[in-house]
C-alpha positions as CSV (number, residue, x, y, z in Angstrom):
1,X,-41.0,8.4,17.7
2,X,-39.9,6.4,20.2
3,X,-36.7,3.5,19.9
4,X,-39.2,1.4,20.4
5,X,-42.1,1.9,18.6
6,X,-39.4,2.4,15.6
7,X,-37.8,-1.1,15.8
8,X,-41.4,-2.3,15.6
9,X,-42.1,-0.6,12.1
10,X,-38.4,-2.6,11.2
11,X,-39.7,-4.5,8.0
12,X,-38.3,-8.0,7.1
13,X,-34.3,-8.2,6.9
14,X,-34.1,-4.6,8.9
15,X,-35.5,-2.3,6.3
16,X,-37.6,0.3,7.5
17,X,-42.0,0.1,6.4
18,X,-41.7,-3.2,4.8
19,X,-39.5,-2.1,2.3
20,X,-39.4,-4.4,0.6
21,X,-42.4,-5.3,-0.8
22,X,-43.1,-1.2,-1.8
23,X,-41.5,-0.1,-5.4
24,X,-38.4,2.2,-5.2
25,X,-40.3,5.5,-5.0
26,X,-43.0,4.7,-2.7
27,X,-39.7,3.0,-0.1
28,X,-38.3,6.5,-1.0
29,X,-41.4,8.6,-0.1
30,X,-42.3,6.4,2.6
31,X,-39.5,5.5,5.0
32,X,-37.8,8.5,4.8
33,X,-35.9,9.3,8.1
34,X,-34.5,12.5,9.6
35,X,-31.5,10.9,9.3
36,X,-31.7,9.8,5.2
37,X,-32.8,13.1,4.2
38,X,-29.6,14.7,4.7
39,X,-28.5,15.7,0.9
40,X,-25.2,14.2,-0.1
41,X,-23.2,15.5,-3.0
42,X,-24.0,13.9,-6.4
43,X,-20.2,13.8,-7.2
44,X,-19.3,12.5,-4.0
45,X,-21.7,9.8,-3.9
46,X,-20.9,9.0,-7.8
47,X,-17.0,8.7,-6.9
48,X,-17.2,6.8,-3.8
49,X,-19.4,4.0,-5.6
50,X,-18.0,3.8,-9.0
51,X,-16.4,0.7,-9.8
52,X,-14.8,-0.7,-13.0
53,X,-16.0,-4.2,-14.0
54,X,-13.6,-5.2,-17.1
55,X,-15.4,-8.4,-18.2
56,X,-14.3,-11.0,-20.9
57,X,-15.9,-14.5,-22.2
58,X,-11.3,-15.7,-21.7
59,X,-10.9,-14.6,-17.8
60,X,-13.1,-13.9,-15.1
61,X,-14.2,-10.3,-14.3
62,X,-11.6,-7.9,-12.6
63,X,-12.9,-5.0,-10.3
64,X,-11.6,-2.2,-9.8
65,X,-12.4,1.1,-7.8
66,X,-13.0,4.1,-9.5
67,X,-9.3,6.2,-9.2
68,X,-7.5,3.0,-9.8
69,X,-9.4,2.2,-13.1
70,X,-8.8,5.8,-14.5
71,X,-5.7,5.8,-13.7
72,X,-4.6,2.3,-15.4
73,X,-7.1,3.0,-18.4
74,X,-4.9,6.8,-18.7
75,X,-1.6,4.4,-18.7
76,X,-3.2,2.8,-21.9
77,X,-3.9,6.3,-23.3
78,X,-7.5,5.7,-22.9
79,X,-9.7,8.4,-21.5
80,X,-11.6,7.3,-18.7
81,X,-15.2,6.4,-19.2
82,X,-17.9,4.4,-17.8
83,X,-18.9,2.1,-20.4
84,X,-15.8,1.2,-23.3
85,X,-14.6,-2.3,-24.7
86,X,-11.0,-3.2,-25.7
87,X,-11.6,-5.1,-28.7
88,X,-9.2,-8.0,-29.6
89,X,-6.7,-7.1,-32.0
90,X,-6.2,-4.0,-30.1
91,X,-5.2,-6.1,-27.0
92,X,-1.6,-6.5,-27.1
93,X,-0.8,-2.7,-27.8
94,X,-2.8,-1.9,-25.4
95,X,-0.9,-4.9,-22.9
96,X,2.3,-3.1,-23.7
97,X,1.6,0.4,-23.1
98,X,-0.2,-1.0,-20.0
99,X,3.4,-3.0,-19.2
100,X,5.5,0.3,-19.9
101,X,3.6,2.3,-17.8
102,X,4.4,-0.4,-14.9
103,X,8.2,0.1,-15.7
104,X,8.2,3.6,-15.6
105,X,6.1,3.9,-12.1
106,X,9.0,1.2,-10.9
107,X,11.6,3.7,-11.7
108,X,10.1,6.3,-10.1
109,X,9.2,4.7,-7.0
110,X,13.0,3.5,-6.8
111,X,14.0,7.3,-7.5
112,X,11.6,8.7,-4.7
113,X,13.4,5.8,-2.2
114,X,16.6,6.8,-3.6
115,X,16.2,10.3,-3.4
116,X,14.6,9.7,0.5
117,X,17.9,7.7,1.3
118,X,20.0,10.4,0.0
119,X,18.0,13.0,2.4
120,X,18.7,10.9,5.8
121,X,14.9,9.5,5.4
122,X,14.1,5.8,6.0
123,X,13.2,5.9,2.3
124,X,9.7,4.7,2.9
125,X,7.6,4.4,-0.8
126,X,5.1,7.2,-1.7
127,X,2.4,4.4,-2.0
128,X,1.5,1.3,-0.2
129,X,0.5,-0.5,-3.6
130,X,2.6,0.2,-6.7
131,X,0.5,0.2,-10.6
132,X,2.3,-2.9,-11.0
133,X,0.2,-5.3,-8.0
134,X,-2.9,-3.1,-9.4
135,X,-2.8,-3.6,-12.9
136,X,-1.4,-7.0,-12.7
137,X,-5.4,-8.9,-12.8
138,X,-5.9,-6.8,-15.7
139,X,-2.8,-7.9,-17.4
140,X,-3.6,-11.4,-17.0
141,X,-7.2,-10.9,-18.2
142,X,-5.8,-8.9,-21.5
143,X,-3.1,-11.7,-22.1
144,X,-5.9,-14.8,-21.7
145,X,-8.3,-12.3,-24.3
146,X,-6.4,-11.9,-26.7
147,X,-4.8,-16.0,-26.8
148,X,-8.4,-16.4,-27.3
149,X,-9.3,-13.6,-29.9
150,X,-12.1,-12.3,-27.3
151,X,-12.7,-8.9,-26.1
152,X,-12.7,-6.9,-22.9
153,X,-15.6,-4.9,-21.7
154,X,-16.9,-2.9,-18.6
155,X,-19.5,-0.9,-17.7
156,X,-22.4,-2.8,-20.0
């Protein structure tokens, strides 16, 4: 088809064959373009997109992307999931651990830039953004939760 004769079949906000008045299947079936029907690995896709949403009725909701939010909920000793609460009484355990796992990532940061100094290296830091900037929101949201005796939930 031609560029032109394309942009005319441009639905209402750019979607392609009036989008959006068809239902999801029917867009699917419908406006399907060389282009879209490239497959794209599941897991790919799935980890690209995930996010963590920890919502609470004490703070408002704190996002995070998919490798950051496993890797704070591991520093709890939770197992990664995509739905889970932290329930109230179980918030300040959980706040330390989370805190303890912040100290010990500052130590080892300062040992890598110690160990790069030692080595004639401009002892540059492994990682632009330490677990202590990323889990801070989360602190905050765990410490407001649990002065108010609510709990914390993502993925619902």
């Amino acid at each position: 088809m031609e560029p032109a004769k394309a942009a005319n079949r441009m639905g209402r906000r750019g979607y392609p064959c009036n989008a959006l008045r068809l239902p999801r299947r029917a867009r699917a079936r419908r406006c399907r373009t060389a282009e879209s029907t490239a497959p794209v690995p599941a897991t790919a896709a799935a980890d690209e997109t995930m996010l963590y949403k920890f919502k609470s009725k004490a703070a408002g909701d704190v996002i995070m992307t998919a490798p950051v939010g496993d890797a704070v909920l591991r520093a709890m000793g939770r197992e990664p999931a995509s739905k889970g609460i932290f329930e109230a009484a179980a918030l300040p355990g959980l706040a330390r651990a989370l805190e303890a796992a912040v100290v010990d990532d500052e130590v080892r940061r300062q040992q890598l830039a110690d160990e790069a100094k030692a080595q004639g290296g401009s002892g540059a830091k492994p990682d632009n953004v330490s677990l202590k900037q990323r889990a801070w929101p989360l602190l905050e949201m765990m410490k407001r939760a649990a002065d108010a005796h609510q709990d914390i939930v993502w993925g619902v």
